[in-house]
ROGU-759120 format. One record per residue (C-alpha): residue in three letters; x, y, z. Coordinates in steps of 0.02 Angstrom, whole numbers, padded with zeros to 5 digits, always signed. Layout:
<atoms>
ALAXYZ...
</atoms>
This chain:
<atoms>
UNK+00000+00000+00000UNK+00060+00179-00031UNK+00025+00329+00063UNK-00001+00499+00017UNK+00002+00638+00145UNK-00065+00809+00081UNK-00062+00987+00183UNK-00267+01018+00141UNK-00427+00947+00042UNK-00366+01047-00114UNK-00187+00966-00108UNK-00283+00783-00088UNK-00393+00829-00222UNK-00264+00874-00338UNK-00168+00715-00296UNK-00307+00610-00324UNK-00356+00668-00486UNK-00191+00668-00562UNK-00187+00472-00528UNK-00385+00458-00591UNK-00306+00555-00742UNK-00153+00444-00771UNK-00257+00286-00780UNK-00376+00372-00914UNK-00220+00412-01016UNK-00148+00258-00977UNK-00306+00172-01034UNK-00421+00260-01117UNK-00564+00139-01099UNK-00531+00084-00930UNK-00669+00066-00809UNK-00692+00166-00673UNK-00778+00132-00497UNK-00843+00311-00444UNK-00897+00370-00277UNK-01008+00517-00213UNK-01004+00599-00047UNK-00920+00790-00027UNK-00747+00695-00004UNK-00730+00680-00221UNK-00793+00832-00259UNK-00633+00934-00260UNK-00566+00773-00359UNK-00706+00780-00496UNK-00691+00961-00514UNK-00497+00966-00549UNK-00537+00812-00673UNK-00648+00927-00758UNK-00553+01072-00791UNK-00379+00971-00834UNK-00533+00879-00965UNK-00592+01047-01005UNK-00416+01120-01040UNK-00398+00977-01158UNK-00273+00862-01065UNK-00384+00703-01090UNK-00548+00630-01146UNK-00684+00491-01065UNK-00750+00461-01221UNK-00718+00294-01210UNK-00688+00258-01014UNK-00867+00162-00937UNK-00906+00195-00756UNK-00995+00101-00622UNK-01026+00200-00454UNK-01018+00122-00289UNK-01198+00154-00224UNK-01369+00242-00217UNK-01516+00286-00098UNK-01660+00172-00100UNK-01804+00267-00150UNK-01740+00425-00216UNK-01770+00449-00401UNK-01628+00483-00523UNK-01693+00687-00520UNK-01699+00709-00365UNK-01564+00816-00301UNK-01474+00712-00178UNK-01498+00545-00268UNK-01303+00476-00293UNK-01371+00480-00504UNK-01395+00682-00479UNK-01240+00709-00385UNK-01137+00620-00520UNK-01225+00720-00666UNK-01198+00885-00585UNK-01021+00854-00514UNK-00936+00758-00662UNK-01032+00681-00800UNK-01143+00826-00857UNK-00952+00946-00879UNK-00861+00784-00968UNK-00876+00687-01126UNK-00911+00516-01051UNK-01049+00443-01165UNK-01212+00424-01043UNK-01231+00247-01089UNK-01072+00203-01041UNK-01099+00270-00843UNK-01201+00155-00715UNK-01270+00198-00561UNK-01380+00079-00444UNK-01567+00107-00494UNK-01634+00187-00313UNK-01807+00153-00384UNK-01788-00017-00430UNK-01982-00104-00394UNK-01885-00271-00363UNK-01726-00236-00248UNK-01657-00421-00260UNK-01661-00397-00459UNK-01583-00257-00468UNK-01420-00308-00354UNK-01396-00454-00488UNK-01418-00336-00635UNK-01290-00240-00553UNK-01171-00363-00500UNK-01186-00459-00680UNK-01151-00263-00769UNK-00991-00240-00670UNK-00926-00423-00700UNK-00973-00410-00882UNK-00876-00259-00883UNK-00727-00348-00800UNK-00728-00233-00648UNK-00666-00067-00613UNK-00489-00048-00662UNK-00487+00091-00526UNK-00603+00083-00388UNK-00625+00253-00300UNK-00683+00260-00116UNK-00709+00367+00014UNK-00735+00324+00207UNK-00859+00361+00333UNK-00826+00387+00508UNK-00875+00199+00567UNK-00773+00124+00431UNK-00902+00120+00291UNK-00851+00095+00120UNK-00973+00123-00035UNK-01156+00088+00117UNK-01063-00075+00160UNK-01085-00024+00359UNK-01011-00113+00505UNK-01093-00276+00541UNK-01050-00463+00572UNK-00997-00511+00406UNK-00922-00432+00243UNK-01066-00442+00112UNK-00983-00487-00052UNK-01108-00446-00167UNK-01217-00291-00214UNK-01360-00290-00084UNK-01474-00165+00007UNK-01413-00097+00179UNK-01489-00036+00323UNK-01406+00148+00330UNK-01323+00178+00517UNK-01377+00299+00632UNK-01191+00374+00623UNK-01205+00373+00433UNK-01407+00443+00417UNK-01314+00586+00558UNK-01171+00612+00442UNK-01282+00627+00274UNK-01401+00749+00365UNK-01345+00892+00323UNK-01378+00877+00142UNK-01554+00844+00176UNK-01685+00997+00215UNK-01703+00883+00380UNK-01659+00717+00467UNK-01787+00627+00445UNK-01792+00652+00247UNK-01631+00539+00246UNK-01665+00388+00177UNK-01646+00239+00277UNK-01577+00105+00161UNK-01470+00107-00001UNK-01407-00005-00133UNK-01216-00024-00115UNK-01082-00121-00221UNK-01026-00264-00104UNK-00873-00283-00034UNK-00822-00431-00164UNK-00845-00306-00312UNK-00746-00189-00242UNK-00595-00295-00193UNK-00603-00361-00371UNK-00541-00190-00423UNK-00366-00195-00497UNK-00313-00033-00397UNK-00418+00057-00246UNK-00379+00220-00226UNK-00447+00289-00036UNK-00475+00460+00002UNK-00509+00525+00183UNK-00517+00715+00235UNK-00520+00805+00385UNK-00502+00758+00582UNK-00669+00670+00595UNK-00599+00531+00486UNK-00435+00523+00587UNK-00514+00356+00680UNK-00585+00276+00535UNK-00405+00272+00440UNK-00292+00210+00599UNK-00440+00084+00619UNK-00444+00025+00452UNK-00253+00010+00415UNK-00186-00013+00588UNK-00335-00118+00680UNK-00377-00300+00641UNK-00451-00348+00483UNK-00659-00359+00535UNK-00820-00335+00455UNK-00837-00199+00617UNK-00727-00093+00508UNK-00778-00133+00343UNK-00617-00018+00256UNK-00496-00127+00372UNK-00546-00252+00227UNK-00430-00143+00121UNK-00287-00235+00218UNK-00288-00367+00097UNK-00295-00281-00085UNK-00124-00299-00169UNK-00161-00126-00254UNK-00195+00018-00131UNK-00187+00177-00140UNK-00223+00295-00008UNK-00228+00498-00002UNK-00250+00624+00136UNK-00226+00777+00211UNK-00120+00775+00363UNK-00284+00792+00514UNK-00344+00614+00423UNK-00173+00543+00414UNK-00131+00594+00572UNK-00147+00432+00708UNK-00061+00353+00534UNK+00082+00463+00558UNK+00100+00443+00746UNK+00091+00261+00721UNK+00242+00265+00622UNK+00155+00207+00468UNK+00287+00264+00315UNK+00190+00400+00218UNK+00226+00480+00070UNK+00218+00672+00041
</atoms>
């Protein structure tokens, strides 16, 4: 695993995108696993103006993202399909046919985890796998529980995460309670993960994950046994990493 320590968001952001970048160039019809959350925003917006200054095209790259809320209709303005339309897609020239998000209104739930599951292995997985990382651990919705789900399933959201996501919401209780989430077996099937944490509050979450035993209780600590990981932060999230002694990289 490699570590990258950055001074701030914008330095992570930057950092991030130049390595989303090099695998477009790299391989122009790679497949990228995307995630959502404010942690990637910086990342998708210096992607877009590097794209928009004519550095590189997505003409050809396909997508998959990680998850969406149950319930929430691709319009509505916190679906995960809205965020990625507004943030990225909508400013790029990825062909919309070629980017996949979990349907949130999907009438049969168990169908629509094996549509999903099929798409990514028919597209033979993400060659980079984006993630973020909640406070408990969380990767994609895959929360803390007894067992690492493999496939993509529907989660009950946890009260940490619904208190996290809240503030996006007009109030608490318009958070939805359940989402559709890439399991952990798709995501480990990624050729290279690339983490991103920000900020104090996640500080816990990456000592735990990279430092802790490997348990479903902390689903990133799961991360522990990719052959290909990435991961990028500013110094507050890297910070029990540093005074661990973990080597980092600035």
């Amino acid at each position: 695993m490699r570590i990258y320590m950055e001074a701030d968001y914008d330095g992570m952001s930057r950092r991030a995108a130049n390595l989303i970048s090099a695998e477009v160039i790299r391989k122009p019809d790679c497949v990228l696993g995307l995630a959502t959350g404010s942690t990637p925003v910086g990342t998708y917006k210096q992607m877009v103006a590097w794209h928009q200054h004519g550095d590189f095209s997505f003409k050809e790259v396909r997508s998959v993202n990680l998850d969406e809320y149950r319930g929430l209709a691709p319009t509505h303005d916190q679906s995960y399909r809205y965020f990625m339309q507004t943030n990225f897609f909508d400013h790029i020239d990825i062909l919309p046919e070629n980017t996949n998000v979990p349907d949130g209104l999907a009438a049969d739930p168990e169908a629509e985890c094996a549509r999903y599951d099929q798409l990514i292995r028919s597209l033979g997985y993400a060659d980079l796998q984006l993630l973020g990382m909640g406070r408990n651990g969380h990767i994609g919705f895959n929360e803390p529980g007894k067992n690492f789900v493999k496939e993509t399933h529907v989660v009950d959201l946890a009260e940490s995460t619904i208190d996290a996501n809240a503030r996006f919401f007009a109030a608490r209780d318009d958070v939805p309670r359940q989402a559709f989430t890439m399991g952990i077996g798709c995501i480990m099937a990624a050729r290279r993960i690339l983490l991103l944490v920000s900020g104090a509050d996640k500080a816990d979450a990456a000592y735990n994950a990279f430092c802790g035993p490997i348990t479903p209780e902390c689903p990133g600590s799961i991360l522990q046994l990719h052959n290909d990981v990435v991961l990028v932060g500013d110094k507050a999230a890297l910070s029990k990493l540093v005074d661990a002694g973990v080597k980092v990289s600035e």
